[in-house]
N, C-alpha and C positions, 0 to 999 in steps of 0.2 A: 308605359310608366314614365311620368315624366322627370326631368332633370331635377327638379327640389326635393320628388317622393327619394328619386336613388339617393341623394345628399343626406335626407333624414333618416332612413335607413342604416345609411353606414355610420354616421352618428349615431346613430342610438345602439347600433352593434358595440361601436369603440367602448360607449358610456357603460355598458354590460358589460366588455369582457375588465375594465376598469374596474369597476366595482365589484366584479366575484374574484378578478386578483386581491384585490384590496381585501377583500372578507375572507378570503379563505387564507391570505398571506400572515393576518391577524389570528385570525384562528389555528393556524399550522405551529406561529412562532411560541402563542399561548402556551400548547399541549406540550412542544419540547422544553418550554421555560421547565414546565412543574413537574416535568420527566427527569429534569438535568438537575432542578435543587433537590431531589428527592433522594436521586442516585448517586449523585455526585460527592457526598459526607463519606459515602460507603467506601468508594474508591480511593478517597485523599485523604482518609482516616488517619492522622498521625500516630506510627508505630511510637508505643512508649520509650522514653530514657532517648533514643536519635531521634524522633522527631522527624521522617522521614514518611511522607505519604506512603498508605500500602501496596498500591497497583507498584509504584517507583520500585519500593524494598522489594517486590518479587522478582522485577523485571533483572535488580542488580543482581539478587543473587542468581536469579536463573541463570544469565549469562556467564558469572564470575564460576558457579557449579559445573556448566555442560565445557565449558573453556577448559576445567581443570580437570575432570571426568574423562574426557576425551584427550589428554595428553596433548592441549593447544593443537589438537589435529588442522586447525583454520590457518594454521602457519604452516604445520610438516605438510600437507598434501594440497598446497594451492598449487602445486605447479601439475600435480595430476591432473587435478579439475580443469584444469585449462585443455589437457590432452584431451580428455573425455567431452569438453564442451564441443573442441572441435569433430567429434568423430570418431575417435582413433578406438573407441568399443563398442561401435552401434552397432546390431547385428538385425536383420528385420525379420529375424524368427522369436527372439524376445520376446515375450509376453505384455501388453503393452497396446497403446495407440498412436504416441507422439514419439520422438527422437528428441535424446538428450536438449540437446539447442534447442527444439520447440519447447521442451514443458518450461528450461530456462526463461526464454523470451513470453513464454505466457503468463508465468509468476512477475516476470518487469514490468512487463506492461500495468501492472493490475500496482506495481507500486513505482514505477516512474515514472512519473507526473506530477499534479499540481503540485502536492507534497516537495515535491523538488522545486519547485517556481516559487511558489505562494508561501509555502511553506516554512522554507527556508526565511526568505524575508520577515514574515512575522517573526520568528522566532528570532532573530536579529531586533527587529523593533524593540520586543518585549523583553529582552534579555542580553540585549549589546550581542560585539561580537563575542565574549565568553564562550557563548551558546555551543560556536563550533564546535571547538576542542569534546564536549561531551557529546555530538551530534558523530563525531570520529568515534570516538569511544564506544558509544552505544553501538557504531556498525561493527567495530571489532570482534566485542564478545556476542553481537547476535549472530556472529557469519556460525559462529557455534550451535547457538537455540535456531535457528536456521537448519544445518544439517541436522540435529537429533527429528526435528519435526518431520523432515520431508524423509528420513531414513525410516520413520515408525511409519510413516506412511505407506513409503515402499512395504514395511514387512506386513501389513496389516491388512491391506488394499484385501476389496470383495468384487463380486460382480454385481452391476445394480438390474435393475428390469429390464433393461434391452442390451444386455451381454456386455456391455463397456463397463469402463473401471472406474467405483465408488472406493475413495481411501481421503485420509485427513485426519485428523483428531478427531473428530465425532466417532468415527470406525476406532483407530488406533486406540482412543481410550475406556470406549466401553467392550475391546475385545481384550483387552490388555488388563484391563480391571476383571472381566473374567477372569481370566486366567489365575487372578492373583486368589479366586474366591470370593470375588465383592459385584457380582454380576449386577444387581440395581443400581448401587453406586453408579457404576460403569456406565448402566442406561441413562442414569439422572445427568451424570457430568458429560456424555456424548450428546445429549438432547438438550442440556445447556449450551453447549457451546456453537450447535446448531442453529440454536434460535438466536445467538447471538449475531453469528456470522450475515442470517435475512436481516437482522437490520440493519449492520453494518452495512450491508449492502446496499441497503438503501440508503442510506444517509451517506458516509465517506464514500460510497463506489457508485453514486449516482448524483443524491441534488446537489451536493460538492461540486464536483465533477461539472454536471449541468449548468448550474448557475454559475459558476466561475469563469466556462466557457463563453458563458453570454459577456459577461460583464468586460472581459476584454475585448468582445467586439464592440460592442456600445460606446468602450472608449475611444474607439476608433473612427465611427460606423455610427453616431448618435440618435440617428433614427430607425435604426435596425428594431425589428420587432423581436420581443421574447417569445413568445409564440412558433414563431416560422422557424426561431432556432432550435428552439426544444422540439417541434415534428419533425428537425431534418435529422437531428441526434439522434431522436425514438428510429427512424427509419433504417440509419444505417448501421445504428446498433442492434437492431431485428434482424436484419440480413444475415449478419455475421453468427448470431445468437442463434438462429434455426440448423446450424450448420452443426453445434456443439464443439466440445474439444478437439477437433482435428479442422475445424474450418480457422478454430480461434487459434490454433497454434498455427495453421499455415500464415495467417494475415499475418499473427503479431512477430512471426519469426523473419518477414520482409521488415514491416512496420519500425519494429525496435530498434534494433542496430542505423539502421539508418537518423532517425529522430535523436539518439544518443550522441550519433556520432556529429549531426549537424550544432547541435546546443552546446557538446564538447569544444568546437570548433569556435565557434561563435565566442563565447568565454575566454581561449584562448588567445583570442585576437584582442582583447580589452584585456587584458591582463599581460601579453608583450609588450603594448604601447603602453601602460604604465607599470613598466619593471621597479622606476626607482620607489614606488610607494608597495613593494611586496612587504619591505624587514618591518617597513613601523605598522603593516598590516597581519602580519604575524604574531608582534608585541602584544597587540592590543588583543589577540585571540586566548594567546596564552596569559596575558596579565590579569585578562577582565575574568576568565575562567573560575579563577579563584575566589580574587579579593576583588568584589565590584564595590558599589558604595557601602555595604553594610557587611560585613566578613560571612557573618554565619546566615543570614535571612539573605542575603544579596546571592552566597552562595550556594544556597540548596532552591534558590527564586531558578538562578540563571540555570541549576542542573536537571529542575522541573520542566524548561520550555526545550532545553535540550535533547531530552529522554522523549517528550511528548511527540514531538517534531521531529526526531529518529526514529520513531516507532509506526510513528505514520506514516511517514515514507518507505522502510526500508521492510515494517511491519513483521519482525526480526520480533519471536517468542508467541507472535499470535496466533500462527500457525495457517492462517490462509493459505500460505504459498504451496504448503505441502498437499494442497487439494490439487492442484493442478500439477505438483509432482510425481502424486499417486500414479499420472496417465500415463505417465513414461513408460519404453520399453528396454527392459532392464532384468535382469537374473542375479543381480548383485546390489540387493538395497542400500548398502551404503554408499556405491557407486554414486547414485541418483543424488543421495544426501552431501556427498562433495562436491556434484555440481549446483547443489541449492542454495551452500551457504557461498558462491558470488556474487550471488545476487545483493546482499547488503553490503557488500564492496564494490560494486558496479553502482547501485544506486544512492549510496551516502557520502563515499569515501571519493568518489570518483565526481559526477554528477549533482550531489547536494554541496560539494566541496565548489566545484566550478561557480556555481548560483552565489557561493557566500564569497567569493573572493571577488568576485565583479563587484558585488554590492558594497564590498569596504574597499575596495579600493576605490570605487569613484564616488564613494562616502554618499550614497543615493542614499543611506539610511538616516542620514541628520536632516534632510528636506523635509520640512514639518508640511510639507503640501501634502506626501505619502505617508505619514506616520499612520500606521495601523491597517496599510491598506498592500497586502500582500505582494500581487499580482503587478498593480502601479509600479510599486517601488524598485522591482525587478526589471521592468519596464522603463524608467526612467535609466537605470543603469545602462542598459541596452542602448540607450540613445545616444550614449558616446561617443557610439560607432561609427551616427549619420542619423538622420532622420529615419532613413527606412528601416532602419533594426525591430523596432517596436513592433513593426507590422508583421517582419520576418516572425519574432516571437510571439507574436499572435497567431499565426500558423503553427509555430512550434507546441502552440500551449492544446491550440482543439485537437491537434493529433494524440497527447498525452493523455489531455481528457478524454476520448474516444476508447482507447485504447484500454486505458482504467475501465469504462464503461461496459467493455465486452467482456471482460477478465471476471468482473467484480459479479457480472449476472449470470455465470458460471459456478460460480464457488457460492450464490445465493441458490445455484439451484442443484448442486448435489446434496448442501444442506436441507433444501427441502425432499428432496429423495429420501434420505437419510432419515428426517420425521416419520415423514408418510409410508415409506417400505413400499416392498414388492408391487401392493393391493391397489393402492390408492399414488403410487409415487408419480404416475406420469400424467394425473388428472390434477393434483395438486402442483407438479412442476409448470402447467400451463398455463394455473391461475397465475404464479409466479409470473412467469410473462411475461404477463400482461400488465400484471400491475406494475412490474419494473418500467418496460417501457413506457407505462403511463405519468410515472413519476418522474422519469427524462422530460418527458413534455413538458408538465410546471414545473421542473428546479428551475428554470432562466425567469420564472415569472416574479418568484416569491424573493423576498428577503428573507436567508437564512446564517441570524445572526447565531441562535439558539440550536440550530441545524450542523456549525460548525461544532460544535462543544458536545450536541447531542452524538455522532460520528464519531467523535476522540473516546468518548466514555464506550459506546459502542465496540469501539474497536482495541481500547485496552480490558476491556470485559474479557473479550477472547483467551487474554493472556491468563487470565486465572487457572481455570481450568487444566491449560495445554502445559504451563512450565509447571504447575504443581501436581500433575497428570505425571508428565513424562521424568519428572525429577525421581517420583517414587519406582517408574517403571525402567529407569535408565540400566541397570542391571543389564537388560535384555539387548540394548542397543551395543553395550561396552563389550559386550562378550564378540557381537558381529563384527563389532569398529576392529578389535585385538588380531580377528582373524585374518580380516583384508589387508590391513595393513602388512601382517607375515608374508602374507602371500604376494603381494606387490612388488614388496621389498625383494623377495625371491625371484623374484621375474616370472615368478607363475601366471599372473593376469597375459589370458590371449586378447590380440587389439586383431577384430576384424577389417582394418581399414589403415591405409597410409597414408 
C-alpha cells in the first residue's frame, strides 16, 4: 500500500469519525433539549402564595422534617460516627459485604467530584458568592435526609440473585409501603425511582463525568483525542465494574481519602498565602446570600443554584448513597445511618467549602475569560500556586471523575436488578454494562450542554419519591433512632476493635 493510499485512509477515517461526532452530538443534544423543556415546568413548578420551585420546597422541607424528627441527631452523634467510621464496631460476622469505611468511601466517591470542582464554580458564576452560605446549609440538614435514607436502607435491605445485598429506596419503599397496606403504590414509587436512578446514571454519573474529564485534558493537551479518552475510561471503569461492591469498595476506600486529602491540601496552601482577603471573603458570602441585586428574585435566584449544586454534590435526599450503604456489614441499622450522613459534611462542608474559597479569594470568578465555564475557572484559581497546579488538578479531577464513574454504575445496576428481579436481573444487569460503558466512550466526544441540565432533573427526580416516601414512613426509623441512642448513652454498644 503505498504512502498517499495510507494518507487518504486516515483522512477519510478522521472525516467519518468527524462527522458521526457531529451528527449524533446534534442529535444526542436535540433529544435532551425536548426531554428537559418538557420535564423541567414539572419540577420548578412554583408552589402557590411562596413562589418557591417544587423539587426546592421538598428538598427544604425534607431536610428542616428528618432534622427535627430525629432530634438534630447530625449534631448529638457526629462524634459517634467518627468512632464507628474508624472501626471501633466492625465485626466480620455482621451480616453484610463491605466495612463501615468502605461503604463510606463508596457513597464519596459516587459524589466527590466534579460537583465539587465544576460545580461549585458555576454556581458561584451564576449566583455570586451568596451561593455558599446555602450550599453549607443544604449539607447540614441533609447530613439528616442522608442518615434516614441509608438507616431504611439498612432496615430493608434483601438478597438479590447471587446472594449479595439489594437495599435503597426502590427496596425500602415499596417494602415499607407494604407494610403500611399500599403494596402497588410501593411497587409504582420503588420502580420509579429505579428508573430514575439508570438515568441518572447515565447522564450525572457518566457523560458528566466523561466529558468533563476530557475537556480538562484538552485544555492542557490540545490535541488529545476524545476518543482515546473515553476507551481508556470505558476500560478501567470495566475492570473495576466486573468486580461489583467489594472490588468498588476496596479501590474507592484507597482512592478517596487520599484524593480528599491532596485537594484539601492544595486549597489550603492558597488560602494561607492569602489570609488577609479571608473577612471581606466571608462578607460577601454572607451579604450576597440574602440581598443580591434584587431582594426577593436575586434571593430565591441565588438559593436555587445553591440547593441545585448542593444536591449534586453532596446528593443528600436522593437517596443514592443508601444503595451502597445497604452493603455494609452491620446488625445496627442505624449505626450504618450515622456513618452515612458524613458524607455531606465531608463533601460540602469540607471539600465544596475548600473549591469556593480559593475561587473568591483569588477572585478567578470575575475573569470574564472563565465566566460560565466551570472546571477553567477552578483552574485558573489553582494557578496562583505556580504554573504547575493546573495540571496537578487535572489529575485531581480524572481521578474524581473515575471514581464517580464506578460508584455511579453500581447504584445503575442494582437498580436495574431491582426492575428485572430474580428471573431476568443478571441478563438485564449485563445489558446495563455494556451500555454504560459504551456511553463513557462518547461523553469526551459530544457537547453536552442539554446533558448537564438533563442529569440535574435526573437526579432531583430521585428526591421525590425518597423524601416524600420516607417522610410518611419515618415513624419506623424514630422508633429505631430512640432506641440506639438509650442504649449508646448507657454504654450498652460492644466496640469489637480499639
Amino acid at each position: 500500500m503505498t504512502l498517499q493510499k495510507v494518507i487518504f485512509l486516515l483522512s477519510s477515517a478522521l472525516v467519518a469519525q468527524s462527522t458521526f461526532a457531529s451528527g449524533m452530538q446534534e442529535s444526542v443534544n436535540h433529544l435532551f433539549e425536548k426531554i428537559n423543556g418538557a420535564y423541567a415546568p414539572i419540577l420548578f413548578w412554583p408552589v402557590p402564595l411562596i413562589h418557591l420551585p417544587l423539587i426546592l420546597f421538598v428538598m427544604i422541607c425534607g431536610g428542616l422534617f428528618f432534622t427535627l424528627r430525629y432530634g438534630f441527631l447530625n449534631v448529638r452523634m457526629f462524634k459517634h460516627a467518627i468512632s464507628v467510621v474508624k472501626g471501633d464496631y466492625d465485626h466480620p460476622e455482621h451480616e453484610g459485604e463491605i466495612s463501615h469505611f468502605q461503604a463510606l468511601t463508596s457513597a464519596l466517591s459516587a459524589t466527590v467530584g466534579l460537583g465539587n470542582i465544576a460545580g461549585v464554580a458555576v454556581a458561584i458564576g451564576v449566583g455570586g458568592p451568596g451561593t455558599i452560605l446555602w450550599l453549607w446549609i443544604v449539607a447540614f440538614f441533609g447530613m439528616s435526609m442522608k442518615f434516614s435514607s441509608c438507616t431504611f436502607a439498612q432496615l430493608y435491605r434483601v438478597k438479590d440473585s447471587k446472594g449479595g445485598m439489594l437495599g435503597g429506596p426502590m427496596v425500602y419503599l415499596s417494602q415499607g409501603f407494604k407494610e403500611k397496606g399500599f403494596e402497588g403504590l410501593g411497587k409504582v414509587v420503588g420502580g420509579f425511582f429505579a428508573f430514575m436512578t439508570i438515568l441518572a446514571s447515565f447522564g450525572g454519573g457518566n457523560l458528566f463525568q466523561a466529558n468533563q474529564t476530557f475537556e480538562i485534558i484538552v485544555s492542557k493537551y490540545p490535541s488529545t483525542n476524545p476518543w482515546v479518552v473515553g476507551i481508556i475510561l470505558a476500560t478501567l471503569t470495566g475492570v473495576v465494574l466486573l468486580g461489583g461492591i467489594k472490588r468498588i469498595g476496596a479501590v474507592t476506600s484507597k482512592i478517596v481519602p487520599l484524593m480528599c486529602a491532596f485537594y484539601v491540601l492544595a486549597c489550603f496552601a492558597i488560602i494561607f498565602s492569602n489570609l488577609n482577603a479571608v473577612p471581606h471573603m466571608f462578607s460577601q458570602i454572607f451579604s450576597q446570600a440574602f440581598s443580591p441585586d434584587a431582594l426577593y428574585g436575586g434571593f430565591i435566584g441565588v438559593m436555587i443554584q445553591g440547593v441545585k449544586r448542593g444536591s449534586f454534590s453532596n446528593e443528600a435526599g436522593l437517596g443514592s448513597a443508601a444503595i451502597a450503604h445497604s452493603a455494609a456489614k452491620t446488625d445496627e441499622p442505624v449505626r450504618e445511618g450515622v456513618v452515612a450522613m458524613i458524607g455531606p459534611f465531608i463533601d460540602t462542608i469540607v471539600v465544596c467549602t475548600m473549591t469556593a474559597l480559593v475561587i473568591l479569594i483569588t477572585d478567578a470568578h470575575l475573569d470574564p475569560s472563565v465566566k460560565g465555564k466551570g472546571v477553567e475557572m477552578t483552574a485558573l484559581a489553582f494557578s496562583n500556586l505556580g504554573s504547575f497546579m493546573p495540571y496537578l488538578l487535572m489529575g485531581a479531577i480524572c481521578i474524581f471523575a473515575y471514581s464517580t464513574l464506578i460508584s455511579w454504575s453500581y447504584y445503575g445496576e442494582r437498580a436495574t436488578e431491582y426492575l428485572f428481579g430474580h428471573q431476568f436481573g443478571q441478563k438485564a444487569i449485563t445489558v446495563y454494562k455494556v451500555v454504560y460503558v459504551l456511553i463513557i466512550i462518547i461523553g469526551p466526544v459530544l457537547s453536552i450542554g442539554h446533558v448537564v441540565e438533563f442529569a440535574d432533573l435526573m437526579l432531583l427526580s430521585m428526591a421525590f419519591p425518597n423524601i416524600l416516601g420516607m417522610i410518611y414512613l419515618s415513624k419506623t426509623v424514630k422508633v429505631k433512632v430512640d432506641d440506639y441512642v438509650t442504649r449508646y448513652k448507657a454504654g450498652e454498644m460492644v466496640k469489637y476493635s480499639n
